[in-house]
C-alpha positions in Angstrom: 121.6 155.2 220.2 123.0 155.6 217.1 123.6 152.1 216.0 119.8 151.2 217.6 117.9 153.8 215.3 120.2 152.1 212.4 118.7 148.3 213.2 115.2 150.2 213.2 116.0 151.8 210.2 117.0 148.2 208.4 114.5 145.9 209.8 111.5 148.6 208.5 113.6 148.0 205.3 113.1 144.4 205.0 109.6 144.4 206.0 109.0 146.3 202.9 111.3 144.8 200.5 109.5 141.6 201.2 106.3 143.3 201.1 107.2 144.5 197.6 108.3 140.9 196.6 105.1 139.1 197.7 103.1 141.2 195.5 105.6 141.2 192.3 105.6 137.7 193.2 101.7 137.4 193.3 101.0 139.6 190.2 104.0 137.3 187.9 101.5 134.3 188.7 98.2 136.1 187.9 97.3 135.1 184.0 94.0 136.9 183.0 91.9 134.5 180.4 88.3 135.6 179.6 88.3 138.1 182.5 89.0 135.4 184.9 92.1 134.4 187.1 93.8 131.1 186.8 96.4 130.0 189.4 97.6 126.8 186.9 100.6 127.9 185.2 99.3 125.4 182.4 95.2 125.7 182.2 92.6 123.9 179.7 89.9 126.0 179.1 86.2 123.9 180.1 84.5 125.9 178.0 86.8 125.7 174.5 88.4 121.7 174.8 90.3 122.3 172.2 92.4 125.2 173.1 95.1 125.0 175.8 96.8 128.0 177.4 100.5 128.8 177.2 101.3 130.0 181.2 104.1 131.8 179.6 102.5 134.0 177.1 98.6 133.6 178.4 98.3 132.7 174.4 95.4 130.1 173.5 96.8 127.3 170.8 94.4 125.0 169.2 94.8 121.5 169.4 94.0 119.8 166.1 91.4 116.9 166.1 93.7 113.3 166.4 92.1 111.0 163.4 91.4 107.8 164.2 93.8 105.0 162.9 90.9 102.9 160.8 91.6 99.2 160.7 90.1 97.2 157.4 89.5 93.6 158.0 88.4 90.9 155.0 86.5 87.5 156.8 84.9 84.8 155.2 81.5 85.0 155.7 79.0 86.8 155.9 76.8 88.9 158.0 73.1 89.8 157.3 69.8 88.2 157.1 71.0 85.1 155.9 74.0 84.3 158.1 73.7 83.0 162.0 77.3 83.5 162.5 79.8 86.2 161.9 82.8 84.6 162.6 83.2 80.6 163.7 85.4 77.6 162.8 85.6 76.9 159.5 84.6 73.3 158.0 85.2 71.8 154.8 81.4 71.1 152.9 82.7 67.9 152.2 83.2 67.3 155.8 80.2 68.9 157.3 78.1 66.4 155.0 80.0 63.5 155.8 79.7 64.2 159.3 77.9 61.0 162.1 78.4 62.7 165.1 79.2 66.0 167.1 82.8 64.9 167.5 83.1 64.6 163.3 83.0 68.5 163.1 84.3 69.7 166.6 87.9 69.4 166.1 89.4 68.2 169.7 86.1 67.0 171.0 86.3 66.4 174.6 84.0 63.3 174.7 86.5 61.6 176.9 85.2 64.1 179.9 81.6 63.9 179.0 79.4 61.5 181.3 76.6 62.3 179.5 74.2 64.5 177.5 71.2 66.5 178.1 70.8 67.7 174.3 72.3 68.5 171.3 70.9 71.6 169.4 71.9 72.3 165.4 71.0 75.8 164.5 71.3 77.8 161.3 69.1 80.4 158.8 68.0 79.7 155.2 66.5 82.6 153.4 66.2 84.8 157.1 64.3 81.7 158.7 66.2 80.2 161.7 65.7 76.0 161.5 66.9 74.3 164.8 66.9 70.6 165.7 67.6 68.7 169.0 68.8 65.0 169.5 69.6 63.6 172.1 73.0 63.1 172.2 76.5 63.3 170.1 75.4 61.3 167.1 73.4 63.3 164.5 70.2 62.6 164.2 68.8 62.4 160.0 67.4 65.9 161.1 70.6 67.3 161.8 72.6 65.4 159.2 69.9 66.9 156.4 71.0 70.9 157.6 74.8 70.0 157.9 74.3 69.1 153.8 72.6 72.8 153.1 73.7 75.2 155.6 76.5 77.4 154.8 77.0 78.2 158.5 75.8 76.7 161.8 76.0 77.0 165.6 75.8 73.9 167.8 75.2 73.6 171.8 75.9 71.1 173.3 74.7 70.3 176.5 76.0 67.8 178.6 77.2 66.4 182.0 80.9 66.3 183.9 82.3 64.9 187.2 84.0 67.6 189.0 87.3 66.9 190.7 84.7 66.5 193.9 82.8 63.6 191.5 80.1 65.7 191.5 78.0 65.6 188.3 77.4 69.2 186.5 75.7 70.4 183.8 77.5 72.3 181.5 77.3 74.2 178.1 79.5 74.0 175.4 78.7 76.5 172.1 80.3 76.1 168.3 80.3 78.2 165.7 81.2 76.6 162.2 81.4 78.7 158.7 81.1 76.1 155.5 84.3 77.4 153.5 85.6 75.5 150.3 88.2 73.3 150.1 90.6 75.6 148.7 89.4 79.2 149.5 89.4 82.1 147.2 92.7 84.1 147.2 93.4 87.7 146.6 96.7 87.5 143.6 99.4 88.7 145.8 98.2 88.0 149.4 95.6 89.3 151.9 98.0 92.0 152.7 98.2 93.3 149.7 94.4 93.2 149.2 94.2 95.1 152.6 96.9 98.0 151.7 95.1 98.5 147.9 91.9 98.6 149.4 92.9 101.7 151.8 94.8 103.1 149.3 91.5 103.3 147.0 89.5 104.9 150.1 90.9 105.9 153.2 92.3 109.5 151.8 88.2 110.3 151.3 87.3 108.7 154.7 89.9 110.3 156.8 88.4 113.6 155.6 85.1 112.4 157.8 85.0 112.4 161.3 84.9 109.1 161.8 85.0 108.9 166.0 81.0 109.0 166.0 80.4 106.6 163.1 79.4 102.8 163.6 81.7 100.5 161.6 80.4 99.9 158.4 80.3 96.5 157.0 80.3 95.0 152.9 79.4 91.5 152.1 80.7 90.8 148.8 81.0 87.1 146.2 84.2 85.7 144.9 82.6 83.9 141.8 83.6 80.9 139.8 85.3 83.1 138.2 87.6 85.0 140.2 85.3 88.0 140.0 83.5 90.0 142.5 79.8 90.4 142.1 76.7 90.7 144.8 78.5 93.6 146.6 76.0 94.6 149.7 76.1 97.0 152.6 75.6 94.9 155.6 75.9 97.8 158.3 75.8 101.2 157.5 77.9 104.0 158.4 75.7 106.2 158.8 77.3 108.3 156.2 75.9 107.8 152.3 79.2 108.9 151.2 81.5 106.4 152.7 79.0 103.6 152.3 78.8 104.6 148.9 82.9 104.8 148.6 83.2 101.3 150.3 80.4 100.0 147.7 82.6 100.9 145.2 86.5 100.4 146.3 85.0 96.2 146.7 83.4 96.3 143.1 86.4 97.3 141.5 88.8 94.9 143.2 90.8 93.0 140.8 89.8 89.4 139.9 91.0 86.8 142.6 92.3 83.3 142.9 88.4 81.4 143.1 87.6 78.6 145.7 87.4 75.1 144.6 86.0 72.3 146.3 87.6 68.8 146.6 86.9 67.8 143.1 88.9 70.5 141.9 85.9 72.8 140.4 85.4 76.6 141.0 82.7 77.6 143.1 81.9 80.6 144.9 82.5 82.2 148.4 81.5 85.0 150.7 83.5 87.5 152.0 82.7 90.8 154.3 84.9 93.7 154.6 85.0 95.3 157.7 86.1 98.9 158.3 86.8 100.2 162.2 89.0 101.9 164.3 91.9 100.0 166.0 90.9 99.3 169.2 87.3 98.8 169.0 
């Protein structure tokens, strides 16, 4: 009787030792945070993003804003009311004038899988007005030939037929972008990658104190003279922010002098540029 009344005795024991521990247990995971329970041992507040919550000390730690890693990129070119392209193939002006046919100024010209043509279309802007001519096949027409002597860029589609591996004739599109760049193109004295660290090193200190993740990437057209010097500086696309538009404007004016272009008698002439500032990634 003895020994029963002792196994009573121990097993009410338990039952309330674990009783005990469930609700130590419970409470230990309880963290209070603006009068409400969380069961996450590591919670992100909805309401404050920026904050996160410590499980350990229920202590809110604010996570600093990541800047964005801006990229700067020089092109030839430019973009703007002017230009039909912002980036293509770049051709000689001595070759585009030159030029007889399509393959002259496509470099690899597939003619030898082209059955025939539907069209040939030669497009490019002078002074904001788009000019476009059509022949009717791969040799320029005096049309075409006249706007491959004045453009300074140019897109050409080229429409055309192919046998299939069935021998089924298809229509198909083929579209080229050419930029007109000098013979010898204007060069930055000590390389492009010098050009690209001095030109963050003049400007990205003041930018990275903007929040640049809702801004569009601004854009600055600029001229390599005859020269060497840069003049004609223009915003092409805005930030959206006067003071690093403004900044940008500035950092490309007071570039150093460059190497100018010539062409293939030797002689300085000019040539466009654009600067274009981003972040990596986009």
């Amino acid at each position: 009787m003895k020994n029963k009344g002792i196994i009573i005795l121990s097993i009410i024991l338990s039952i309330v030792g674990l009783t005990v521990f469930g609700f130590a247990n419970k409470k230990v995971r309880k963290i209070s945070i603006n009068n409400k329970t969380e069961k996450d041992s590591t919670t992100i507040n909805k309401e404050l993003p920026s904050f996160i919550i410590d499980y350990r000390t229920g202590m809110e730690t604010q996570i600093p804003a990541a800047k964005p890693e801006l990229s700067y990129m020089v092109v030839r070119g430019r973009t703007g009311p002017n230009s039909l392209v912002s980036t293509g193939r770049a051709i000689t002006e001595d070759k585009l004038k030159n030029a007889q046919t399509i393959s002259d100024v496509i470099e690899n010209y597939p003619s030898n899988w082209i059955v025939d043509y539907n069209s040939v279309t030669v497009v490019t802007k002078v002074n904001g007005k788009t000019i476009e001519t059509i022949g009717p096949d791969d040799k320029l027409t005096n049309e075409q030939k006249n706007i491959f002597k004045t453009a300074s860029n140019l897109l050409l589609v080229v429409q055309y037929q192919k046998e299939n591996n069935k021998h089924e004739i298809q229509n198909r599109q083929m579209n080229v972008s050419l930029l007109v760049t000098p013979d010898i193109e204007a060069e930055y004295i000590g390389g492009y990658e010098l050009m690209i660290s001095d030109l963050k090193q003049n400007s990205l200190t003041i930018i990275n104190d903007k929040n640049f993740n809702y801004l569009p990437q601004p854009s600055i057209s600029f001229v390599i003279n005859e020269s060497g010097v840069v003049e004609n500086v223009k915003l092409e696309a805005t930030s959206r922010d006067a003071t690093i538009d403004a900044l940008l404007i500035k950092t490309v004016q007071e570039m150093p002098n460059w190497k100018p272009a010539k062409n293939k008698d030797g002689l300085n002439i000019k040539q466009e540029f654009m600067l274009n500032v981003g972040q990596n990634g986009c």
